[in-house]
Backbone bond lengths (Angstrom), bond angles and torsions (degrees), N, CA, C in turn:
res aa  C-N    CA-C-N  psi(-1)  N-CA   C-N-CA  omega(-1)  CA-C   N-CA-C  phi
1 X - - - 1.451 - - 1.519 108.69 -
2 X 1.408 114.01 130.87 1.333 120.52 176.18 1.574 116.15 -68.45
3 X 1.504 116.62 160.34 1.708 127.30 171.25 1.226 98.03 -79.65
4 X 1.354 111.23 145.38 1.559 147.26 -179.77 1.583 96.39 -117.89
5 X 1.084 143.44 141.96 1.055 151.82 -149.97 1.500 120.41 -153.94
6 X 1.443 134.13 83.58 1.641 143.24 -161.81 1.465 93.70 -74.66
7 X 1.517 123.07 123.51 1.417 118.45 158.31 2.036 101.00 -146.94
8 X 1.497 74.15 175.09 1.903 88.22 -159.45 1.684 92.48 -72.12
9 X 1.423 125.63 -168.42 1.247 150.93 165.18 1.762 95.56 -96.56
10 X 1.448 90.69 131.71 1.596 101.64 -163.98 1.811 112.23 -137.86
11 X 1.321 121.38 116.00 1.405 117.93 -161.26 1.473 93.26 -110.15
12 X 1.473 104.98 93.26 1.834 138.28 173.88 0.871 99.87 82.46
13 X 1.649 146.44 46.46 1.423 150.09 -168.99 1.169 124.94 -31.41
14 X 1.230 138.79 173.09 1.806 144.76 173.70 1.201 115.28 -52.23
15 X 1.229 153.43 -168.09 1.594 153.97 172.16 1.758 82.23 -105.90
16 X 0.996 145.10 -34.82 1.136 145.65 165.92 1.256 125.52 -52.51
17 X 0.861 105.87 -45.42 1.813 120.01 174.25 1.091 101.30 -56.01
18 X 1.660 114.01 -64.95 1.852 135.86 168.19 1.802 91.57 -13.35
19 X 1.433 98.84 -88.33 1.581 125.03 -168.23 1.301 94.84 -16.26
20 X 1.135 112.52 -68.89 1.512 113.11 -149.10 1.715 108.37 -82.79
21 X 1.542 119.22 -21.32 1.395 105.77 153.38 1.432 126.75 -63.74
22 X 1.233 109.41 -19.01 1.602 107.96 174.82 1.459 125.93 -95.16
23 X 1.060 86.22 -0.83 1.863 101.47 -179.44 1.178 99.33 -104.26
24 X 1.041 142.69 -9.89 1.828 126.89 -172.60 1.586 90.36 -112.47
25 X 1.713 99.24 160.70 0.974 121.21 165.98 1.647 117.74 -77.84
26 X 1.009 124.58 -15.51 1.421 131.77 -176.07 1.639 111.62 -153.98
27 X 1.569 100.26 163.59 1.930 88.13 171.25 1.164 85.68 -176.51
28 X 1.973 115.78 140.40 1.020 137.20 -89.06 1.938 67.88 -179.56
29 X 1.455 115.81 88.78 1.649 107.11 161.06 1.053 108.81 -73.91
30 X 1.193 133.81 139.60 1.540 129.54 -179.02 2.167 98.51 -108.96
31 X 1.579 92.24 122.31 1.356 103.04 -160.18 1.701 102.06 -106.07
32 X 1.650 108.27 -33.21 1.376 107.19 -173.51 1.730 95.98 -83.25
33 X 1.128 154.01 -14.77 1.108 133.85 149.06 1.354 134.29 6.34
34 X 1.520 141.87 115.65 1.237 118.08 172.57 1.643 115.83 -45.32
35 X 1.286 127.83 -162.19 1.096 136.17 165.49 1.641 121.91 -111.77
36 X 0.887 131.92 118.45 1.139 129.41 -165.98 1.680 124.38 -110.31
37 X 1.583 128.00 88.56 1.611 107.45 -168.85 1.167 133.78 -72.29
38 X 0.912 121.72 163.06 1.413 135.83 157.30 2.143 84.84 88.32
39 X 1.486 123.68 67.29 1.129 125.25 171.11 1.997 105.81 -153.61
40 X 1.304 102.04 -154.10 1.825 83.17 -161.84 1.072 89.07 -85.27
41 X 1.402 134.81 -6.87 1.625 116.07 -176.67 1.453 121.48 -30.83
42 X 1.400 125.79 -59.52 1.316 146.70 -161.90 1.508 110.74 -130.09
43 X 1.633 134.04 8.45 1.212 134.93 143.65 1.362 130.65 -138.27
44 X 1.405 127.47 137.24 1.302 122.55 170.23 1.772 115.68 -98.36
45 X 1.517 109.60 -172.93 1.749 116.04 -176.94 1.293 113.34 -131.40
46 X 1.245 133.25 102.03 1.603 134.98 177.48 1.564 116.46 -101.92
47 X 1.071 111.72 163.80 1.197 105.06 -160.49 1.611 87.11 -99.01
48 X 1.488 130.74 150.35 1.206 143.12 -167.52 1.645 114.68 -136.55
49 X 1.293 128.48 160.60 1.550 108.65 159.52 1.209 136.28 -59.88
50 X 1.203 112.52 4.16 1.747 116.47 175.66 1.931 114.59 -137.71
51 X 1.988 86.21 37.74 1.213 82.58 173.08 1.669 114.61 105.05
52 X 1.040 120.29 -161.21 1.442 116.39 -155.78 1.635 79.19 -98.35
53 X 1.819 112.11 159.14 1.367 119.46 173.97 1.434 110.55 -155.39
54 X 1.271 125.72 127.19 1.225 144.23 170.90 1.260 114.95 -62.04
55 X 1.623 96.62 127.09 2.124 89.63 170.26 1.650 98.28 -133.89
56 X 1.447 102.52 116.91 1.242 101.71 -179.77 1.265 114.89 -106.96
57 X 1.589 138.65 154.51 1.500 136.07 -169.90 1.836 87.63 -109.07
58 X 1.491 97.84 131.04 1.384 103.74 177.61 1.544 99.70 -71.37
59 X 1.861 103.54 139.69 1.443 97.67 167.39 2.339 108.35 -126.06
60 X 1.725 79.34 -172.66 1.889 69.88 -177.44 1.780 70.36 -156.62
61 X 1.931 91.72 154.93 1.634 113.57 -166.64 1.519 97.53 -144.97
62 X 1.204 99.64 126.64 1.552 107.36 161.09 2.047 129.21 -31.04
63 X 1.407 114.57 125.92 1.311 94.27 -155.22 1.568 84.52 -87.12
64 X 1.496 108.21 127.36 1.433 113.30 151.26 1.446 115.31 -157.51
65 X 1.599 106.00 138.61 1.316 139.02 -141.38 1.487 103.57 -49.05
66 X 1.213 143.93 154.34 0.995 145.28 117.57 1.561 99.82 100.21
67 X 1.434 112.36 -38.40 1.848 117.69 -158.27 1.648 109.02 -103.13
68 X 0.545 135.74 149.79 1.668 145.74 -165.60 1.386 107.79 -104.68
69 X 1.506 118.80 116.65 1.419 127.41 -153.99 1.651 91.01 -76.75
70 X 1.302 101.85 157.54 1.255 120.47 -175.79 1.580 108.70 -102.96
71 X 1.535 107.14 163.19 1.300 105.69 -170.24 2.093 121.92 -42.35
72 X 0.980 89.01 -76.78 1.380 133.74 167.72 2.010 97.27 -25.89
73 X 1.114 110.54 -3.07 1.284 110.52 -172.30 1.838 116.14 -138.69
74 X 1.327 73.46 1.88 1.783 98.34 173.93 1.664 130.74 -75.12
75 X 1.493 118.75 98.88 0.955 89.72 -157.84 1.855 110.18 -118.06
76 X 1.208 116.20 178.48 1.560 116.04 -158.35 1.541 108.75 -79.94
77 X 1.049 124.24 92.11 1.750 117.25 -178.49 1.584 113.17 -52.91
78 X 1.348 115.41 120.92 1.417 126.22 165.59 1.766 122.77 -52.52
79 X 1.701 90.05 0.58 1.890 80.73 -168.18 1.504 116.60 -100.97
80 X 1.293 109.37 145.17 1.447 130.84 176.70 1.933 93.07 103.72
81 X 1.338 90.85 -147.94 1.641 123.71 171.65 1.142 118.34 -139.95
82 X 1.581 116.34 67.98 1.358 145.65 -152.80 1.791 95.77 -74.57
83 X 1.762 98.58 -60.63 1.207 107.41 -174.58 1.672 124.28 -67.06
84 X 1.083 102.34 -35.14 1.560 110.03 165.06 1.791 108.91 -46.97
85 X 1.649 95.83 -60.63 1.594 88.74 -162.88 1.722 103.52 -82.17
86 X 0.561 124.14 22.02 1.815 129.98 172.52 2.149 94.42 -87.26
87 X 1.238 87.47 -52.39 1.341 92.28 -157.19 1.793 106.17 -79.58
88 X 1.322 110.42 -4.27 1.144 98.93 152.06 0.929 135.94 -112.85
89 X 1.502 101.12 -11.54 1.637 97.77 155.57 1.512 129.64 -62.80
90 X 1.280 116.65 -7.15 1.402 111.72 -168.15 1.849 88.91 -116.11
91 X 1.469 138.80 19.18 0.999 144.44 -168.97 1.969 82.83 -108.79
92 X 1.535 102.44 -63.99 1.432 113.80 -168.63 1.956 112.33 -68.08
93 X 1.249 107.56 -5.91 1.771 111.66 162.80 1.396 121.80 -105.63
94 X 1.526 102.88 -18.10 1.745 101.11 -163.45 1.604 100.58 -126.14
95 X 1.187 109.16 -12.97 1.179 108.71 164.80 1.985 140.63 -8.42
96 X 1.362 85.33 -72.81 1.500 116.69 164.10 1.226 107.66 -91.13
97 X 0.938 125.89 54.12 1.883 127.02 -163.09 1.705 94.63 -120.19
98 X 1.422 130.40 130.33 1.347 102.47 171.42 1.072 151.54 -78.37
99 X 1.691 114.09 33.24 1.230 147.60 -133.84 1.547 117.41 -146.41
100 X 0.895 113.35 -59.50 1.840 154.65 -179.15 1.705 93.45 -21.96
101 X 1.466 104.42 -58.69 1.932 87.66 -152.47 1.612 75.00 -97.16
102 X 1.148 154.57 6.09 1.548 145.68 156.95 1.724 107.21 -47.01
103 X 1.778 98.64 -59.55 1.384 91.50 -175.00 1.725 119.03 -110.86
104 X 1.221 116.71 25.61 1.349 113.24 -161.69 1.559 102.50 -106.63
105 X 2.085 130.88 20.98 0.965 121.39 118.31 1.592 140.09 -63.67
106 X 1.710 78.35 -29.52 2.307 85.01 172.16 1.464 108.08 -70.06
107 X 1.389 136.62 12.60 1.247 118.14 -145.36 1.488 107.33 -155.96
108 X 1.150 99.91 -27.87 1.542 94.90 178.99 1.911 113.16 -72.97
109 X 1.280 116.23 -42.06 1.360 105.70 173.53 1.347 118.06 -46.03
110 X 1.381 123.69 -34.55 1.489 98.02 173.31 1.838 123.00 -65.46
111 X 1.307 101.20 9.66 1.778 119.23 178.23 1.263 113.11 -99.63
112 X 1.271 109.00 -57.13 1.939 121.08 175.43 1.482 114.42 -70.99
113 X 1.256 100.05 -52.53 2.145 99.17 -144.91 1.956 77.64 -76.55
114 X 1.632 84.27 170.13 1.799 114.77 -176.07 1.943 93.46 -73.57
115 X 1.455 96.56 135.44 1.271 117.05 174.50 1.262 123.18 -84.05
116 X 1.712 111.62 144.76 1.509 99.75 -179.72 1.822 104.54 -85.18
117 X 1.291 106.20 172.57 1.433 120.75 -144.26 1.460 93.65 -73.21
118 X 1.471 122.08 -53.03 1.538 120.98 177.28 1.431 115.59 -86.50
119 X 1.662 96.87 144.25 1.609 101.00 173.96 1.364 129.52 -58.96
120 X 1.601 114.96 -25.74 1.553 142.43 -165.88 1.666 92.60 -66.72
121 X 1.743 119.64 -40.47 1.509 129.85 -152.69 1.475 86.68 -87.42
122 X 1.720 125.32 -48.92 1.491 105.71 -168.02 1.151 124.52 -69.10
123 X 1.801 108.05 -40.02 0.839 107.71 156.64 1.496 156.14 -56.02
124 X 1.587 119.36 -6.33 1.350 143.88 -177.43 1.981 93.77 -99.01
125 X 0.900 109.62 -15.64 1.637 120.95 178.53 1.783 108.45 -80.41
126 X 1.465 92.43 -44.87 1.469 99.95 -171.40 1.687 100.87 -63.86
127 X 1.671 107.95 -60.22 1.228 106.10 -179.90 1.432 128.32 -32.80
128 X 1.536 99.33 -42.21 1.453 93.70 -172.74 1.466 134.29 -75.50
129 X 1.544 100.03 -28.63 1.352 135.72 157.48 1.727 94.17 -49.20
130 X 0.858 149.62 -69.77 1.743 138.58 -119.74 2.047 65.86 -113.03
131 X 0.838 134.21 -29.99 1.667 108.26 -165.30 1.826 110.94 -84.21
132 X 1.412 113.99 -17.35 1.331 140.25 148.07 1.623 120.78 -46.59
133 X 1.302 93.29 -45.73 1.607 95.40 167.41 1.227 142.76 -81.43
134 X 1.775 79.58 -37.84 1.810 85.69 173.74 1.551 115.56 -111.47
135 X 1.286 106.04 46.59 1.487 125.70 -170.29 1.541 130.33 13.20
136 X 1.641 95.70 65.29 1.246 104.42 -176.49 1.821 100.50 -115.14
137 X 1.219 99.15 133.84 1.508 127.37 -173.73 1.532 114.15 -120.81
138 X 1.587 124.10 114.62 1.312 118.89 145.05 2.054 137.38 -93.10
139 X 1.047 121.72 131.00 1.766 132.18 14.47 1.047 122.77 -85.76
140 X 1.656 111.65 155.96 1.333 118.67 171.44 1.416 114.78 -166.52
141 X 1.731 97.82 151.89 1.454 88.91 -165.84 1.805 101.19 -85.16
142 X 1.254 120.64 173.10 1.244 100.96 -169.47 1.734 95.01 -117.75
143 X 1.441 96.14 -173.71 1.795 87.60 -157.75 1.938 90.67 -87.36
144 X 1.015 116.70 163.54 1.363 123.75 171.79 1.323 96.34 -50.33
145 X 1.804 98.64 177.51 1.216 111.95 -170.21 1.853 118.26 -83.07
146 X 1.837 96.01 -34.99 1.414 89.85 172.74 1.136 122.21 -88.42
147 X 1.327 129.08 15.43 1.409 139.27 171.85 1.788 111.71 -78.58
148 X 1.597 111.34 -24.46 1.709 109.38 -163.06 1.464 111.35 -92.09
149 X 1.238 94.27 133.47 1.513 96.45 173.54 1.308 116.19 -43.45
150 X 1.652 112.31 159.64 1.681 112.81 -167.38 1.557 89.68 -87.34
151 X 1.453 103.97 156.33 1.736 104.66 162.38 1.135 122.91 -45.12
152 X 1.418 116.13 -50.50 1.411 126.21 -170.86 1.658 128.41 -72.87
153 X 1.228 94.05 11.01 1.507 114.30 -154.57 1.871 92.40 -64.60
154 X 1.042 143.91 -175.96 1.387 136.65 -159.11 1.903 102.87 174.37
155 X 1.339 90.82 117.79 1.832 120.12 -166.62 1.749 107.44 -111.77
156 X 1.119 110.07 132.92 1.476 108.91 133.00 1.449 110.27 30.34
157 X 1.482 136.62 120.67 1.335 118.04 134.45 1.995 79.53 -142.45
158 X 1.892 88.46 175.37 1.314 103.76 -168.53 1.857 105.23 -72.23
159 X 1.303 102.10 -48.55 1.861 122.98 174.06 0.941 105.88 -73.09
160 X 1.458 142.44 16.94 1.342 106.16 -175.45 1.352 130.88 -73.84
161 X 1.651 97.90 -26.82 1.819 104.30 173.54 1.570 105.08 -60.06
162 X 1.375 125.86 -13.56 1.136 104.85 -179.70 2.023 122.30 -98.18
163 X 1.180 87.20 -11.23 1.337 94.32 -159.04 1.783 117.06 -129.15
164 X 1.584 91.60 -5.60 1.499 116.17 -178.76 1.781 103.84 79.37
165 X 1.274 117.79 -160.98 1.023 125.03 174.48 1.724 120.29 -83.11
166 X 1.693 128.42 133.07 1.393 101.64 172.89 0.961 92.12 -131.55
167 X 1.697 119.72 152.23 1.451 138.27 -171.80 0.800 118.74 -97.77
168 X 1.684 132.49 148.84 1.597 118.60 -174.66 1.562 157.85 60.54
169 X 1.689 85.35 25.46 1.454 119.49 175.71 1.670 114.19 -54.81
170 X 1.306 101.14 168.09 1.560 96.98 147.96 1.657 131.33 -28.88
171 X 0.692 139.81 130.92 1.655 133.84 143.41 1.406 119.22 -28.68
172 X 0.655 85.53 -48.82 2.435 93.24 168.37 1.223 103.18 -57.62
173 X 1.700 129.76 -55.43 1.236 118.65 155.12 1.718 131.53 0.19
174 X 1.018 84.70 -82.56 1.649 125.64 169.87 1.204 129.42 -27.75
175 X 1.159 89.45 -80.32 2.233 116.94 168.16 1.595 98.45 -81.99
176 X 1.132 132.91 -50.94 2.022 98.59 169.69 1.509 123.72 -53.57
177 X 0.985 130.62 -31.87 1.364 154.46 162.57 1.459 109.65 -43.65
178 X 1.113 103.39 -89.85 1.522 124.55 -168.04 1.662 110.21 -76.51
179 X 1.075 106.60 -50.50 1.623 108.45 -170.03 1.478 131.76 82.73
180 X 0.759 130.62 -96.37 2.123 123.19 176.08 1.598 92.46 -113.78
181 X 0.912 128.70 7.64 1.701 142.50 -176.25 1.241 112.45 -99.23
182 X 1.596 114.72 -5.96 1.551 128.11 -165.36 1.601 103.41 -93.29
183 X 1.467 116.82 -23.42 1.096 106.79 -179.43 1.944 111.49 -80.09
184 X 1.322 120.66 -18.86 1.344 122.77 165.10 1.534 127.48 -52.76
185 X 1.738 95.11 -29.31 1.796 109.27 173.15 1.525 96.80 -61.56
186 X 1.357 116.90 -58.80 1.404 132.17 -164.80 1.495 108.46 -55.15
């Protein structure tokens, strides 16, 4: 019997997160979850010229007392120009990426076009989008064990002379970097 695999709702998730969707036989978003801030739910980490950088999507939650809103009830805050500056931040890291203008027609609408109302929906959008790219399909059997790349295994980034190597970025990380070669990291 194959692994089934429980993971959160993730907006451009870890290369880790990646891992482990491609390694299980199944996966199981877990939606009734409380909500938890300041985790990948609603931000990812790219590597930037000054180092690693956070892009978080502002959110807003129903006020109720005492209990911790659940995913599924999460919704996308309209404030600032969240999406603008995401998208240039990942213009101003991946830019020179050898990858970048390959996929940054698949990618920019989640920057421009009108958002759906919950974070759980964009984010379940993104997933599907980034598993399209890096041609990951369920079911599947997964490769044996001595066949998988090690975790630690270490790719390509644009900074690295500056900043050394960092592990466990975004997935965009990843696929600007690597390109259709990203699923071999995985």
């Amino acid at each position: 019997m194959g692994s089934v695999v429980r993971l959160h709702t993730t907006y451009f998730g870890p290369i880790q997160w990646y891992q482990q969707l491609y390694r299980s036989d199944g996966v199981f978003i877990d939606t009734a979850e409380p909500y938890i801030k300041q985790t990948i739910r609603n931000h990812c980490l790219i590597a930037g010229p000054n180092g690693v950088q956070k892009l978080t999507v502002p959110v807003s939650h129903p006020k109720v007392s005492d209990l911790q809103p659940k995913p599924n009830q999460i919704r996308i805050s309209s404030h600032g120009n969240w999406q603008r500056q995401h998208w240039h931040a990942l213009q101003t890291a991946y830019g020179d990426s050898p990858f970048f203008m390959y996929y940054e027609d698949d990618l920019r609408p989640f920057f421009t076009e009108e958002l759906p109302e919950l974070l759980i929906d964009f984010n379940a959008s993104i997933v599907k989008k980034m598993c399209e790219l890096l041609d990951i399909s369920h079911p599947r059997i997964p490769a044996p064990p001595h066949l998988r790349t090690p975790e630690n295994k270490e790719y390509y980034q644009v900074f690295r002379e500056r900043h050394g190597f960092l592990p466990n970025l975004s997935i965009l990380d990843l696929l600007f970097n690597m390109g259709n070669e990203a699923i071999l990291y995985l």
